[in-house]
C-alpha positions, 0 to 999 in steps of 0.5 A, a space after each residue: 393314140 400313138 399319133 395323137 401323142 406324138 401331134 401334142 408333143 410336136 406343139 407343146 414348145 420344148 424346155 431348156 436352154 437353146 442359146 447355141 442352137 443358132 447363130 443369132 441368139 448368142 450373137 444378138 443377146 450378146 449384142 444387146 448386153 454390150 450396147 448398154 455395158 460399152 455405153 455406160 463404160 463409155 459415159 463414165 469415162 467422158 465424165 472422167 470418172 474412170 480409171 481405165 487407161 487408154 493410151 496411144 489412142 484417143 477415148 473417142 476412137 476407143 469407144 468408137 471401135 468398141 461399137 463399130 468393131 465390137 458391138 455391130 460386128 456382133 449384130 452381122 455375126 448373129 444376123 449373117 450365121 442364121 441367114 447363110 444357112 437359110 440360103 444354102 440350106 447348109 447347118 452353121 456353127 451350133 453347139 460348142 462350135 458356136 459357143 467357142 466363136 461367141 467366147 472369142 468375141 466376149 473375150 476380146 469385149 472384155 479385155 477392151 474393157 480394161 482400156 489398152 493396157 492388154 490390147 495385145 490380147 484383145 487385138 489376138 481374140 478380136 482378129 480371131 473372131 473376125 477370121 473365124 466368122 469369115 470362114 463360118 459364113 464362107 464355106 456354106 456359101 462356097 459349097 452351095 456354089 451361092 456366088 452372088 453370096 460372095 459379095 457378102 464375105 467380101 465385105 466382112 473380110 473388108 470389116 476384118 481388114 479395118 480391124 487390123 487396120 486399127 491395131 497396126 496404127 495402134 501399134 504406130 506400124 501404120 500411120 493414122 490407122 484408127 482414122 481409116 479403120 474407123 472410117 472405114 467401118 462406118 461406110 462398110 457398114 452402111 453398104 452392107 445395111 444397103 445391100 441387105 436392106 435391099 433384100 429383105 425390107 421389101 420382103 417384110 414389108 410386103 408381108 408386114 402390112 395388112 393391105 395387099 401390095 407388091 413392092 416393084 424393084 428398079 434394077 437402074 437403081 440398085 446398080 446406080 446406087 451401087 457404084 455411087 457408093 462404091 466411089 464414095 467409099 475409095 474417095 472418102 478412105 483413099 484419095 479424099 477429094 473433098 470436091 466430089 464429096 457432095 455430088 456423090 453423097 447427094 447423088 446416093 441420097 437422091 437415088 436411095 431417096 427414090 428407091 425407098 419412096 417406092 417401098 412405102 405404104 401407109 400401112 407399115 406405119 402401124 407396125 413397129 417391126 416395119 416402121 423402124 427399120 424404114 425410119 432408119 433407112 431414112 436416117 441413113 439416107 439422110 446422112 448422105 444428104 448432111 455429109 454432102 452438104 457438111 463442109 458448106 454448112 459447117 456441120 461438125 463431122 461427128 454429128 455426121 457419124 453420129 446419124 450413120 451409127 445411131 440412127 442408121 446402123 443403131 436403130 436398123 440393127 436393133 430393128 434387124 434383131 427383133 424381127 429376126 428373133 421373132 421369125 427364128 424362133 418360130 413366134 408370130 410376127 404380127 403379135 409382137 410385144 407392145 413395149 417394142 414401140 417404146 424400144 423404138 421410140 427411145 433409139 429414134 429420140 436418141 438420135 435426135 438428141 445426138 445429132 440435131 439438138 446439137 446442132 440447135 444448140 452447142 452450147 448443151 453438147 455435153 448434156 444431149 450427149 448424155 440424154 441420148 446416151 441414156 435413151 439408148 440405154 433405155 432402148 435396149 434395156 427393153 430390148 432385153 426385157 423382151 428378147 432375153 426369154 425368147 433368145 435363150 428358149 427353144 422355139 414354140 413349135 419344137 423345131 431345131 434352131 
């Protein structure tokens, strides 16, 4: 009798609230929170119907260091807090530890809010947060002796330093700070997609699908795809040769190109888990291309960025999020909910409606701005509507996280 009760209480799901049990539920409901706040924020004040003060930086460096260093920073918080624990086997920050990490980052949104009139204070919490995170991720990594992880660390202290950038141009102690720092972070934040898109989209994919297949990596590849990057990034930020742009970007897009035709099956299509984040893998992939071929074409550069930020980091994050928060909590992948397919639609329609209507049509700039804004308003309302629950409640099968 005795055992019998202990089996039902092992699978009855336990009740409560379990928000700081593990990195990626504050982290990622945070995140899904601010994407919609900072955006509604932000087409308020494009219309000019806010008061906020922003001086010494431009509104459009303001919201875009918001979503770079505000809300994607979360989304690598929550995912790295959660998989750093998986690869050492080392507990993370949980429990009030967590809590005050997770304020950190709240508090800094806030202030940010109010424009730049308490960016001292925003800039002391945000660079906090950032140092924290560093430690909290650093520290398993260096205990397990996990020293390929490294490279991790070495780029959300890269992230870290970008964000100090901002302030020190903010400040005027460095000149065009906000340029390199936002630049800066697009380009990091891409390669960290790369380099964790390498390791686990295969991974989902291979056990997403109903067909049996296994996806076969090319070392050459990932190695060529590597350096192409990394001398994509020192031209971009430091030297900006502009002649060597397109041979790298379209170099990166061929050979990122090849390795993602080599982890297609038919099969993920069906799967909306799958299919987003190998749709926005493309995207990204994409954006190479059009970066490479923007100063021959005459494509503006912030439709550009507009494909990296939205249609990459964007739609990949999200992607990330849902199907992280499904395996973590101990849910069944394969039995996700419905309403993900119009989550994903509306962040796919986003994009289109940022970056290549425009370039159809500029003369209606200001409303497709205002369409895809709204479709990714819609996309993570929905993000909510089905995460909220499954963030903040304890995992089905009773098991710590």
């Amino acid at each position: 009798m005795a055992v019998v009760q202990i089996q039902m209480r092992q699978s009855s799901p336990a009740k409560g609230c379990a928000l700081f049990n593990l990195g990626f539920r504050p982290f990622f409901l945070g995140a899904g929170i601010f994407a919609i706040l900072s955006i509604v924020w932000w087409m308020l004040i494009y219309s000019a119907h806010s008061v906020v003060q922003i001086q010494s930086i431009t509104s459009a460096q303001w919201h875009a260091h918001e979503m770079l260093y505000g809300y994607s920073l979360a989304v690598v918080a929550g995912f790295l807090l959660t998989a750093v624990k998986n690869w050492t086997g080392i507990q993370t920050l949980h429990g009030k530890p967590l809590m005050g990490l997770f304020a950190l980052w709240v508090g800094a949104r806030v202030l940010f809010l109010f424009g730049t009139s308490l960016m001292l204070w925003a800039a002391i919490l945000d660079l906090l947060f950032g140092l924290v995170l560093i430690i909290s991720i650093g520290y398993p990594i260096i205990r397990a002796r996990q020293w390929p992880q490294l490279a991790v660390i070495v780029k959300v202290a890269l992230l870290w330093t970008g964000n100090a950038v901002f302030y020190l141009g903010y400040y005027g102690i460095l000149q065009d700070g906000m340029l390199y720092a936002i630049n800066g972070a697009v380009l990091l934040l891409i390669s960290l997609i790369l380099m964790i898109g390498r390791r686990v989209i295969p991974f989902f994919i291979e056990r997403g699908v109903q067909e049996k297949i296994k996806i076969t990596h090319h070392q050459w590849v990932d190695i060529s795809i590597l350096v192409t990057f990394l001398a994509l990034f020192v031209n971009e930020i430091f030297y900006r040769n502009p002649q060597l742009t397109p041979y790298l970007a379209c170099g990166l897009f061929l050979m990122n190109g090849y390795r993602l035709y080599h982890w297609h099956t038919s099969g993920l299509w069906r799967v909306p888990l799958l299919w987003s984040l190998y749709l926005s893998a493309w995207m990204i992939n994409v954006g190479f291309l059009v970066y490479g071929l923007q100063a021959l074409f005459s494509i503006p550069l912030v439709l550009v960025l507009h494909l990296f930020t939205i249609g990459g980091i964007g739609l990949m994050s999200v992607a990330m999020m849902a199907r992280v928060a499904l395996g973590h909590t101990g849910r069944d992948i394969r039995k996700s909910s419905s309403w993900l397919m119009l989550l994903f639609i509306a962040m796919t329609l986003s994009v289109l409606f940022r970056v290549f209507a425009p370039m159809l049509n500029m003369q209606l700039y200001t409303s497709w701005i205002f369409v895809s804004a709204v479709c990714w308003i819609v996309g993570f309302a929905v993000f909510l509507w089905i995460y909220t629950p499954i963030l903040w409640m304890p995992r089905v099968d009773g098991t710590p996280g």
